[in-house]
C-alpha positions as CSV (number, residue, x, y, z in Angstrom):
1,X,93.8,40.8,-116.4
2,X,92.3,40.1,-113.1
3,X,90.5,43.3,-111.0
4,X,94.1,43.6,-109.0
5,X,96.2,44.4,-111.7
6,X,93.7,46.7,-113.2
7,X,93.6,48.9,-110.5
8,X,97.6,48.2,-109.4
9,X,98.1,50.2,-113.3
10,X,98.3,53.7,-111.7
11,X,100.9,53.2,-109.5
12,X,102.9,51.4,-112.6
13,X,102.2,54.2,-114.4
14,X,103.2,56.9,-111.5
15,X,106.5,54.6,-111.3
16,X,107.1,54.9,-115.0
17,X,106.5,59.4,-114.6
18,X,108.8,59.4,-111.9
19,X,111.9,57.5,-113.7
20,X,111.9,59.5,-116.8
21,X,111.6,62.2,-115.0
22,X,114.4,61.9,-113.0
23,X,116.0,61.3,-116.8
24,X,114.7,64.5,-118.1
25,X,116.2,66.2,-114.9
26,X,119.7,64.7,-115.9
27,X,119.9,65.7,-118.8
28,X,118.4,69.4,-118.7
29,X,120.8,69.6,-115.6
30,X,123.5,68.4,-118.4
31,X,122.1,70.8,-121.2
32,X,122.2,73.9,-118.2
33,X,126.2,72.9,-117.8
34,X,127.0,72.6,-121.3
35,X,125.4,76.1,-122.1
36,X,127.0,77.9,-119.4
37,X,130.4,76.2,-120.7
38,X,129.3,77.6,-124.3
39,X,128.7,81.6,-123.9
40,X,128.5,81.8,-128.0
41,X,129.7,81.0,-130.8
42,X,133.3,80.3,-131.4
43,X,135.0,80.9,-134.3
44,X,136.0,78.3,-136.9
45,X,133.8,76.1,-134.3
46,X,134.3,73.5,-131.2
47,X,133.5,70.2,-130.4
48,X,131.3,72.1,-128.0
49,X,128.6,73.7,-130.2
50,X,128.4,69.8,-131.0
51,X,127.9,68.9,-127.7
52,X,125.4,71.5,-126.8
53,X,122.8,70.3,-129.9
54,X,123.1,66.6,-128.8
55,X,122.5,67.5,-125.1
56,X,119.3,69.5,-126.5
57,X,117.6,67.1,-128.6
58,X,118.4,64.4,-125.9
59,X,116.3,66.8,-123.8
60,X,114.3,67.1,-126.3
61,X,113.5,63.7,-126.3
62,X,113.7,63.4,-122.9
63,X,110.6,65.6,-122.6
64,X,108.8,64.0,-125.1
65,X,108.9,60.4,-123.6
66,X,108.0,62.0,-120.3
67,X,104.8,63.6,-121.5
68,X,103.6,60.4,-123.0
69,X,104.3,58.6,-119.9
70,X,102.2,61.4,-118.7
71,X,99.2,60.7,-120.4
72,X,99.3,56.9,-120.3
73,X,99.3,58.0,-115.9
74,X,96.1,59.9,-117.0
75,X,94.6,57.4,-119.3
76,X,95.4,54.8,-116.0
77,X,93.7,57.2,-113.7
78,X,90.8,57.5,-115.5
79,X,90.5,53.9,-116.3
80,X,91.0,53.0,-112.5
81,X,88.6,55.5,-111.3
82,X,85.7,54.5,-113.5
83,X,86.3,51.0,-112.4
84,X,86.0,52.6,-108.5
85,X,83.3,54.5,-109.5
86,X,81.3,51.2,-110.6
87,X,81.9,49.6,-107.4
88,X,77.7,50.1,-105.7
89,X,78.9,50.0,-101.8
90,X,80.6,52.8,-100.8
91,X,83.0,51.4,-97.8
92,X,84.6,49.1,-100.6
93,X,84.8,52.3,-103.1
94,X,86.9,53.9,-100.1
95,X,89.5,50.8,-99.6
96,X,89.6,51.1,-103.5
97,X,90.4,54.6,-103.5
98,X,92.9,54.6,-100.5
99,X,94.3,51.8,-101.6
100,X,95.1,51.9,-105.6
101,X,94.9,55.8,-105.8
102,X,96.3,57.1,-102.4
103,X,98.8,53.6,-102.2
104,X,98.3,53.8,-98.6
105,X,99.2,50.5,-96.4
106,X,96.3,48.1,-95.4
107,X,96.9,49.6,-91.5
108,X,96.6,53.3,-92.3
109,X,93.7,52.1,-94.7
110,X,91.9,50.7,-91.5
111,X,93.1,53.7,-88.9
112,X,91.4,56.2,-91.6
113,X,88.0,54.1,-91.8
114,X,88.0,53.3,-88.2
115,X,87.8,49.8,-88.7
116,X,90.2,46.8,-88.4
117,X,92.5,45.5,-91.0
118,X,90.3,42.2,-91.2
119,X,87.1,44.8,-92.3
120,X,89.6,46.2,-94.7
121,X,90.5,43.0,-96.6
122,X,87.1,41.6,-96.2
123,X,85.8,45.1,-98.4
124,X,89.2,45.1,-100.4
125,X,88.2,41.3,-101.6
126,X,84.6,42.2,-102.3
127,X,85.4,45.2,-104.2
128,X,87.8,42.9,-106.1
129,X,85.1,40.5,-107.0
130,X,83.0,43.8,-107.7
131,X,85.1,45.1,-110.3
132,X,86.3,41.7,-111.8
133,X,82.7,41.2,-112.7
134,X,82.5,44.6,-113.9
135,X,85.4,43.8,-116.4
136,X,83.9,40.6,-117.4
137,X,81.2,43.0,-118.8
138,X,83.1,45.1,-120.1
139,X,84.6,42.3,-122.5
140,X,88.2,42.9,-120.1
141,X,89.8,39.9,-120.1
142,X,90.6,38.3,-117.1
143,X,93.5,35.2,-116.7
144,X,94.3,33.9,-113.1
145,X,98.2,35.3,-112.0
């Protein structure tokens, strides 16, 4: 894995949070309709009651996969930010950070560090080497894309 799709793992993993949460929103929004349609129980029973337990355990379910999207978004953050944190020169820490934390564009990157988006790349390259030999000593592997 080369130093660029290390640190691009957070934003996969933010992407990843983001869709099944908007799954988990459908279908509690489905389980809050189906449980207003049921008020109790009706006698001799409905297709209904039926309805209401499979919309709960999908939710169910539905949470569960989003919590452990959850913490595979923290277990990405930490890894990302230790491999920042190893970076020695500051400046390139900051392009890091803006960059594969904050996701900002390479312009905003330069406006906030009052330098141009030449500077930026130039530190954004050299933290890249930074932190591909920081994996290489780690035992990371590293293949070319």
């Amino acid at each position: 894995m080369t130093a660029k799709e290390y640190l691009e793992q957070v934003q996969a993993a933010e992407h990843a949070v983001r869709t099944k949460m908007r799954r988990f929103e459908r279908v509690r929004n489905l389980s809050m309709q189906l449980s207003s349609a049921c008020p109790g129980p009706v006698p001799g029973g409905s297709g209904n009651d039926h309805a209401l337990e499979t919309a709960i355990t999908a939710l169910m379910d539905a949470e569960n996969e989003l919590n452990a999207e959850i913490r595979r978004l923290n277990e990405a953050l930490r890894a990302v930010r230790e491999a920042i944190a190893a970076v020695p020169v500051a400046a390139e820490r900051d392009v890091l950070e803006k960059r594969y934390l904050c996701f900002l564009p390479w312009d905003d990157i330069a406006e906030d560090l009052r330098c141009t988006r030449r500077t930026v790349m130039n530190k954004h390259r050299s933290a890249l080497t930074r932190v591909d030999r920081w994996l290489a000593l780690r035992g990371e592997e590293k293949t070319q894309a």
